[in-house]
mmCIF file of the N, C-alpha and C atoms, coordinates in Angstrom:
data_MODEL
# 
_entry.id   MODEL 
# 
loop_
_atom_site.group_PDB 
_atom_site.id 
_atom_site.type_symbol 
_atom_site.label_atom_id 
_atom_site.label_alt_id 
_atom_site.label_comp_id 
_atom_site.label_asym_id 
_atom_site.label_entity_id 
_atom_site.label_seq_id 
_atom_site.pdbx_PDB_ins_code 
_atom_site.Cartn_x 
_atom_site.Cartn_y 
_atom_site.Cartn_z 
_atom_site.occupancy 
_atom_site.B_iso_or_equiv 
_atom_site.pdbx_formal_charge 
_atom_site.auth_seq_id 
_atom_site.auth_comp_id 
_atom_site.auth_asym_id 
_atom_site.auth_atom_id 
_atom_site.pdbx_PDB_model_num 
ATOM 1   N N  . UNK A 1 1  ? 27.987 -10.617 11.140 1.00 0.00 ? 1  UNK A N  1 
ATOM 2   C CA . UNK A 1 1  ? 26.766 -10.243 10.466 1.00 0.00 ? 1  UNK A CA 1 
ATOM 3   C C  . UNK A 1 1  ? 26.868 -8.774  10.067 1.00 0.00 ? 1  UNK A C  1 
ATOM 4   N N  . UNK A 1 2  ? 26.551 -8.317  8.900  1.00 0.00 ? 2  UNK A N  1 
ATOM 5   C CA . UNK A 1 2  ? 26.653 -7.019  8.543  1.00 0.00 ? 2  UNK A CA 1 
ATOM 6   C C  . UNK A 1 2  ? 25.669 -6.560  8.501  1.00 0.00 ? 2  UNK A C  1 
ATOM 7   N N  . UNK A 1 3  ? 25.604 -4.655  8.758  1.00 0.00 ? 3  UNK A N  1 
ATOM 8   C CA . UNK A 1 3  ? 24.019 -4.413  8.922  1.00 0.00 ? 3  UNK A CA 1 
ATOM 9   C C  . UNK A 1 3  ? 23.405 -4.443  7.902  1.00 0.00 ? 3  UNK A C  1 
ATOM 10  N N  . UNK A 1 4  ? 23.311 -4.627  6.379  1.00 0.00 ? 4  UNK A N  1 
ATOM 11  C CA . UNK A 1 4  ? 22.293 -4.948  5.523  1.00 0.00 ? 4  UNK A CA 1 
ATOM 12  C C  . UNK A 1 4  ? 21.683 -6.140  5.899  1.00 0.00 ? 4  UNK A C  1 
ATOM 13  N N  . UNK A 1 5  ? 22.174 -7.075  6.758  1.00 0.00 ? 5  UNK A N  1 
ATOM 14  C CA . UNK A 1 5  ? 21.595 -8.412  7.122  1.00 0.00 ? 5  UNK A CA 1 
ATOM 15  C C  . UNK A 1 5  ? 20.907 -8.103  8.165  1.00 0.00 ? 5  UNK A C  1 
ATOM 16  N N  . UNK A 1 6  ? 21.128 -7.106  9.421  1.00 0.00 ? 6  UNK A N  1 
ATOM 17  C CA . UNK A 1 6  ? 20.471 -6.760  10.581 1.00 0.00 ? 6  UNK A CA 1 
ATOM 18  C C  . UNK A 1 6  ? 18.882 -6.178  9.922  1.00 0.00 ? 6  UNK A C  1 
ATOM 19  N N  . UNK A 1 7  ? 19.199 -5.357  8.858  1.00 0.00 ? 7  UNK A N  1 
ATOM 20  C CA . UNK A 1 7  ? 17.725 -4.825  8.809  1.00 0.00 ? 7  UNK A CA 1 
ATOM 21  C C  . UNK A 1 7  ? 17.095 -5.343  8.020  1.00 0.00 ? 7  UNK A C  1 
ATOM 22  N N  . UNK A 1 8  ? 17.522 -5.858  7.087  1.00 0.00 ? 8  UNK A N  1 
ATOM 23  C CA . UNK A 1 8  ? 16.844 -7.052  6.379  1.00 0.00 ? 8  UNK A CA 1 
ATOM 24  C C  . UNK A 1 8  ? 15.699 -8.052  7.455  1.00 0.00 ? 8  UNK A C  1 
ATOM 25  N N  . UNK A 1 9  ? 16.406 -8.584  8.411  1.00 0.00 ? 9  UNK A N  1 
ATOM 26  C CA . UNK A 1 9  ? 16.160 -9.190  9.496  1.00 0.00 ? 9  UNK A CA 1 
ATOM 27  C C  . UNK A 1 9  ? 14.741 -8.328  10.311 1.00 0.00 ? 9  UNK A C  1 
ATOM 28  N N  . UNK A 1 10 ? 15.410 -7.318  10.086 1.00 0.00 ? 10 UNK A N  1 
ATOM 29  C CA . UNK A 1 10 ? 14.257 -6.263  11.138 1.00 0.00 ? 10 UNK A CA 1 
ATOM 30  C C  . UNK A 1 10 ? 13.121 -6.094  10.256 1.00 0.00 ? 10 UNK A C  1 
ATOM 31  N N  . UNK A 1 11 ? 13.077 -6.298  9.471  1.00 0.00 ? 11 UNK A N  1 
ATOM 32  C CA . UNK A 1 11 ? 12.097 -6.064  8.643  1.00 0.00 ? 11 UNK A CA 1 
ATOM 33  C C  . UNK A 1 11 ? 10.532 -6.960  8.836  1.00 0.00 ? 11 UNK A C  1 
ATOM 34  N N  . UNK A 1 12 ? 10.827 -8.000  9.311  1.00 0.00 ? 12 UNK A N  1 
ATOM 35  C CA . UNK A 1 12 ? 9.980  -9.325  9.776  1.00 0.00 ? 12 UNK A CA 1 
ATOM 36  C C  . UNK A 1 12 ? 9.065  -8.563  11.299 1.00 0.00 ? 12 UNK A C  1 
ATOM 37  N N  . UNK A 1 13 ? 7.923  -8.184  11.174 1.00 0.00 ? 13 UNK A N  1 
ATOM 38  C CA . UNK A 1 13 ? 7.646  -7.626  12.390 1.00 0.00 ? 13 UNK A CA 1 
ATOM 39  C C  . UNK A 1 13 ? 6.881  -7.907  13.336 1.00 0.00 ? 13 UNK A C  1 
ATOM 40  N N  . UNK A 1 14 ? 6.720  -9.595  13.076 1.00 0.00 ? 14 UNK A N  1 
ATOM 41  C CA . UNK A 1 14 ? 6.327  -10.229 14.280 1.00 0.00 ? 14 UNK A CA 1 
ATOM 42  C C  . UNK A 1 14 ? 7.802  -11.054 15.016 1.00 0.00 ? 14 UNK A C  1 
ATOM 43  N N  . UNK A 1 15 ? 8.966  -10.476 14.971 1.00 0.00 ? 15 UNK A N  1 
ATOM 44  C CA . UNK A 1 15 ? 9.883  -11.016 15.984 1.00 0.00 ? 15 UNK A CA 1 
ATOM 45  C C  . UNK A 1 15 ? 10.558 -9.545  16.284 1.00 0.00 ? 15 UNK A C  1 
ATOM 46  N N  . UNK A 1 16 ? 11.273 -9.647  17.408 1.00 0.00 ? 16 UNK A N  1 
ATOM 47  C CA . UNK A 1 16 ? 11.971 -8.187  18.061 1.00 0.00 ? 16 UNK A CA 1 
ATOM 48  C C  . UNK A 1 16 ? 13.011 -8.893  17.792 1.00 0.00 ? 16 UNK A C  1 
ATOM 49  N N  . UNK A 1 17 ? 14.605 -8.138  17.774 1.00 0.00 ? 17 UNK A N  1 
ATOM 50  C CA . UNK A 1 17 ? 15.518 -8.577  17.697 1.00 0.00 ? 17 UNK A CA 1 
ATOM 51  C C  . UNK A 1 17 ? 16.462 -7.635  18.159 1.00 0.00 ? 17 UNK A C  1 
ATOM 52  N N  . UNK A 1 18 ? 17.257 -8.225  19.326 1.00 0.00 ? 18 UNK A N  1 
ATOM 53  C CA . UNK A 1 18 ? 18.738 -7.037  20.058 1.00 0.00 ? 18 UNK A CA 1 
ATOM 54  C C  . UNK A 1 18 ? 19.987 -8.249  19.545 1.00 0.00 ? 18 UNK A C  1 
ATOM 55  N N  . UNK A 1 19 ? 20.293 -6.878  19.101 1.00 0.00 ? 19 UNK A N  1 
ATOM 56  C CA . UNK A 1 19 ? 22.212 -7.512  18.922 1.00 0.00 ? 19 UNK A CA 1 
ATOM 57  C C  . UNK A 1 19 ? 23.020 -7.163  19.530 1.00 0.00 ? 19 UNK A C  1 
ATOM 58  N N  . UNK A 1 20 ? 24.072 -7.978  19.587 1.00 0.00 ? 20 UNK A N  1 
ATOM 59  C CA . UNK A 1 20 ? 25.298 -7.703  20.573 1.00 0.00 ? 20 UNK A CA 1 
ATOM 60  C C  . UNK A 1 20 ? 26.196 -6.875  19.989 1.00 0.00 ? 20 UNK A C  1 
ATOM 61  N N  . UNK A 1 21 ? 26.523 -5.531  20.400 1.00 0.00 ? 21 UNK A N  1 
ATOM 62  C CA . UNK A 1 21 ? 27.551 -4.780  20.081 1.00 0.00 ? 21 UNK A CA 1 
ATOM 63  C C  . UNK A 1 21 ? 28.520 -4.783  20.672 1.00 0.00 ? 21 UNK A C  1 
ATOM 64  N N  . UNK A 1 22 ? 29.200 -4.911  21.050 1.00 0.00 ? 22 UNK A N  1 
ATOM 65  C CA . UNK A 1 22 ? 30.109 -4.663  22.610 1.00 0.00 ? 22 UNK A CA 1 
ATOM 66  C C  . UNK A 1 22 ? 29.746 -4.724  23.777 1.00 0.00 ? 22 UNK A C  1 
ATOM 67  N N  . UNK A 1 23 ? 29.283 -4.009  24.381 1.00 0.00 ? 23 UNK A N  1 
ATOM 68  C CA . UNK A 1 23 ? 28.716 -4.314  26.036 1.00 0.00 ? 23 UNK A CA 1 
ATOM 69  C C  . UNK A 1 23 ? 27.534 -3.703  25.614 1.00 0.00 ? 23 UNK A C  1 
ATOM 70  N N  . UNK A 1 24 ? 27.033 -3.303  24.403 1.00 0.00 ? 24 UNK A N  1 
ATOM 71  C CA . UNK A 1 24 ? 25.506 -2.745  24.147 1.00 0.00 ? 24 UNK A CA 1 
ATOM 72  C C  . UNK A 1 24 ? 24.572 -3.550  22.934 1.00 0.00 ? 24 UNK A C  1 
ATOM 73  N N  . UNK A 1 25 ? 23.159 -3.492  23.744 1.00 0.00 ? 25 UNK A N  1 
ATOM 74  C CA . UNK A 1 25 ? 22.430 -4.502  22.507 1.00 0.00 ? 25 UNK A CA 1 
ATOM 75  C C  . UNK A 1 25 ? 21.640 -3.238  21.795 1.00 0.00 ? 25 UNK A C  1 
ATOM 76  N N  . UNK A 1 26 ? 22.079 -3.575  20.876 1.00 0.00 ? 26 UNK A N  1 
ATOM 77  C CA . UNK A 1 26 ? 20.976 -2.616  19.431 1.00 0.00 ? 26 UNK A CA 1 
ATOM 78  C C  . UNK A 1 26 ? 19.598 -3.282  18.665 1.00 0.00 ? 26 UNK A C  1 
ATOM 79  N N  . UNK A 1 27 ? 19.124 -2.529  18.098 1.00 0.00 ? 27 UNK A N  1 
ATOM 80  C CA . UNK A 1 27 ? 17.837 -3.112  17.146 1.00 0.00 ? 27 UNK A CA 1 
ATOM 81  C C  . UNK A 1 27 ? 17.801 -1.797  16.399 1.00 0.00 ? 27 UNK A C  1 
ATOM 82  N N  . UNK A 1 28 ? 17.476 -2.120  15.570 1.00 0.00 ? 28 UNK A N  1 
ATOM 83  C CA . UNK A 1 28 ? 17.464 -1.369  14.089 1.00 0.00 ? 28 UNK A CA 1 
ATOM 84  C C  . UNK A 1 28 ? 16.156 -1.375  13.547 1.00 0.00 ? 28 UNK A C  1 
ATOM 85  N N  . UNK A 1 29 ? 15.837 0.014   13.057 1.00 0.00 ? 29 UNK A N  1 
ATOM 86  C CA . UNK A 1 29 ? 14.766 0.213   12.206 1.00 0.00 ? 29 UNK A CA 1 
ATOM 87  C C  . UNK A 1 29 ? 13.394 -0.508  12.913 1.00 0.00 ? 29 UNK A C  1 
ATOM 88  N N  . UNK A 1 30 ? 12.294 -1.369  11.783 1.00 0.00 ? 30 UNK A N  1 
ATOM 89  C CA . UNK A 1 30 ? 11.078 -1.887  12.729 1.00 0.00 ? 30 UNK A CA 1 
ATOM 90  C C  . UNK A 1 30 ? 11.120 -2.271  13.735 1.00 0.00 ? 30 UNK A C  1 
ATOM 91  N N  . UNK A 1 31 ? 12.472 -2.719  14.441 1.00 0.00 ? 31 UNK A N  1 
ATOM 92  C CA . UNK A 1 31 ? 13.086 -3.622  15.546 1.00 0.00 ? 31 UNK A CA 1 
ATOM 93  C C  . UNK A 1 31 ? 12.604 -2.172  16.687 1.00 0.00 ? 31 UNK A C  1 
ATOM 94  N N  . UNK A 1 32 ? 13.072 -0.877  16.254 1.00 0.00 ? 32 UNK A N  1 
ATOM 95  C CA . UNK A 1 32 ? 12.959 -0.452  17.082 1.00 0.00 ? 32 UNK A CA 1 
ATOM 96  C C  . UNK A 1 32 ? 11.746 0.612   17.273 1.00 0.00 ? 32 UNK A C  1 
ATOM 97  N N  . UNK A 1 33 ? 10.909 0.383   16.231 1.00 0.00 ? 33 UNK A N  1 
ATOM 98  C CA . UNK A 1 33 ? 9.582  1.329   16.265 1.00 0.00 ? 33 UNK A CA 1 
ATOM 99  C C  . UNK A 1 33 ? 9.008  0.324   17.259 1.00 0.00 ? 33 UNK A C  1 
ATOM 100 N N  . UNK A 1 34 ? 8.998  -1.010  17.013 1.00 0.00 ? 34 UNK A N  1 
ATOM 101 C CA . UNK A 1 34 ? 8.231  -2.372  17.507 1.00 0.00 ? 34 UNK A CA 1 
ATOM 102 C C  . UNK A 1 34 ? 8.267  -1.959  19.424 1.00 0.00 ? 34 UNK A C  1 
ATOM 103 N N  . UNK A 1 35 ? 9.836  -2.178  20.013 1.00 0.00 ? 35 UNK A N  1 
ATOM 104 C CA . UNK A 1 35 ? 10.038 -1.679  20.692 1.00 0.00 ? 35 UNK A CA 1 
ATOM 105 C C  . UNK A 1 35 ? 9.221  -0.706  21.730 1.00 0.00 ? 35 UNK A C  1 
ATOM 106 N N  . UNK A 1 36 ? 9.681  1.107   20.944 1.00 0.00 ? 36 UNK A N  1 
ATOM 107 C CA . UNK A 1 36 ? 9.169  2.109   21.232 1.00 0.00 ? 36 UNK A CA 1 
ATOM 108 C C  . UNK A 1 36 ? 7.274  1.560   21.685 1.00 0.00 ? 36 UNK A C  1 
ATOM 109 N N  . UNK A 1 37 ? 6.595  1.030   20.750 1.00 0.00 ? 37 UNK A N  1 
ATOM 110 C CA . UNK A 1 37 ? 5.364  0.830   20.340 1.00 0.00 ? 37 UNK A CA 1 
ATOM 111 C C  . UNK A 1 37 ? 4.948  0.005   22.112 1.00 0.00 ? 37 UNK A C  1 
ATOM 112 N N  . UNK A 1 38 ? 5.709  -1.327  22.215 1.00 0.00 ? 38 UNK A N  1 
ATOM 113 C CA . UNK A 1 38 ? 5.142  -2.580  22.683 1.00 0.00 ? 38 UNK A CA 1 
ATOM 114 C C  . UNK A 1 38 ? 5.656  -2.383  24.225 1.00 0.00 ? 38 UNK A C  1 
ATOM 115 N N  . UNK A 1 39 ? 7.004  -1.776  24.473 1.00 0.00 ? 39 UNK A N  1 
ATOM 116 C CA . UNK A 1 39 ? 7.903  -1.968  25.755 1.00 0.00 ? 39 UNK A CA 1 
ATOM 117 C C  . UNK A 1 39 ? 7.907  -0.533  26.262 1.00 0.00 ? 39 UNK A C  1 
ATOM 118 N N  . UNK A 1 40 ? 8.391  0.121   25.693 1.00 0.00 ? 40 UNK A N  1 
ATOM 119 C CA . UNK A 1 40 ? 8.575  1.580   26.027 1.00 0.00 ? 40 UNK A CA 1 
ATOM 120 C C  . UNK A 1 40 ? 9.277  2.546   25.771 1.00 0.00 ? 40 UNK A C  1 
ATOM 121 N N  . UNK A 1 41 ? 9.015  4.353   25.921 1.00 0.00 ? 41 UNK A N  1 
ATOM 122 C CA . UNK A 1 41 ? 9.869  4.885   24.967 1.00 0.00 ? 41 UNK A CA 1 
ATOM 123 C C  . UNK A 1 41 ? 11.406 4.937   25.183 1.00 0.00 ? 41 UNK A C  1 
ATOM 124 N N  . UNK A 1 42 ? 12.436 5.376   24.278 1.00 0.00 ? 42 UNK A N  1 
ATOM 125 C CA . UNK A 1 42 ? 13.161 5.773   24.537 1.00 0.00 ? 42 UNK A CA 1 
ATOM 126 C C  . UNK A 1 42 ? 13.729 7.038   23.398 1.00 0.00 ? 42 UNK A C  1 
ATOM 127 N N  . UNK A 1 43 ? 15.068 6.931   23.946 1.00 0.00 ? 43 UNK A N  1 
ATOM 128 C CA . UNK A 1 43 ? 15.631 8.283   23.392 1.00 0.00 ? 43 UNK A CA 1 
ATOM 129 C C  . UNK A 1 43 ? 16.384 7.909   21.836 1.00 0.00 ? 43 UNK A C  1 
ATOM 130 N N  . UNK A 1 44 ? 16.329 8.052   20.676 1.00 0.00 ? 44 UNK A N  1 
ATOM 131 C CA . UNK A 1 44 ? 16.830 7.731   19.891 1.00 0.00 ? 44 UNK A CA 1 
ATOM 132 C C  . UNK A 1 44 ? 18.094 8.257   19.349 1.00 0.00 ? 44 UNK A C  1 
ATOM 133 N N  . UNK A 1 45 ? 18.992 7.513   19.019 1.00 0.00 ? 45 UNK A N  1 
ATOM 134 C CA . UNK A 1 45 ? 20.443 8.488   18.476 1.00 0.00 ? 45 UNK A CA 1 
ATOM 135 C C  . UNK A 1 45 ? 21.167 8.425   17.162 1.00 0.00 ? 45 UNK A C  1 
ATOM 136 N N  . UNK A 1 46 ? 21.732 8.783   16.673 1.00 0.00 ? 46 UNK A N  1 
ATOM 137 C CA . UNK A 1 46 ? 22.556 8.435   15.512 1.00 0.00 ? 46 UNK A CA 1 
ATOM 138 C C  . UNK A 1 46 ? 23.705 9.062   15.177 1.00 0.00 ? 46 UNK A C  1 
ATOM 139 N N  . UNK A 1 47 ? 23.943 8.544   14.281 1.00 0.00 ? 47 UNK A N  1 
ATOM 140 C CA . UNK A 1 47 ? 25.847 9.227   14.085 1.00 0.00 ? 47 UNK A CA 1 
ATOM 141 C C  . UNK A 1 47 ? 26.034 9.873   12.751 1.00 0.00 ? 47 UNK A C  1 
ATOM 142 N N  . UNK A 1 48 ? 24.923 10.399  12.247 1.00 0.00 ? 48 UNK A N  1 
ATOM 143 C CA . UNK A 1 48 ? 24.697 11.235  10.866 1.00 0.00 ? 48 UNK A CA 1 
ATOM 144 C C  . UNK A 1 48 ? 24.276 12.514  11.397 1.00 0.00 ? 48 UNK A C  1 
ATOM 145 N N  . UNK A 1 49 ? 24.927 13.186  10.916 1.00 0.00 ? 49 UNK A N  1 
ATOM 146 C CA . UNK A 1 49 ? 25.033 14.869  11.026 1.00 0.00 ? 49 UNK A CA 1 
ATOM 147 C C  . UNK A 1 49 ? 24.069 15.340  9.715  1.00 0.00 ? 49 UNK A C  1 
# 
């Protein structure tokens, strides 16, 4: 699955959605405001300078 399909996906914001990365699950974009909002905060990161 490529990520234009992940956030495409995230976009729908009555479902949450974690993906399998390697030994780590991600959520992207509304996936993860939804998150922050409903479960609790966390620390956010990225790989753009």
């Amino acid at each position: 699955m490529k990520i234009t399909e992940k956030v495409t996906q995230s976009a729908n914001s009555t479902l949450f959605t974690l993906y399998t990365e390697g030994l780590f699950y991600k959520c992207y974009n509304e996936d993860a405001m939804l998150f922050v909002k409903k479960v609790r905060a966390f620390k956010i990161s990225d790989k753009f300078d």
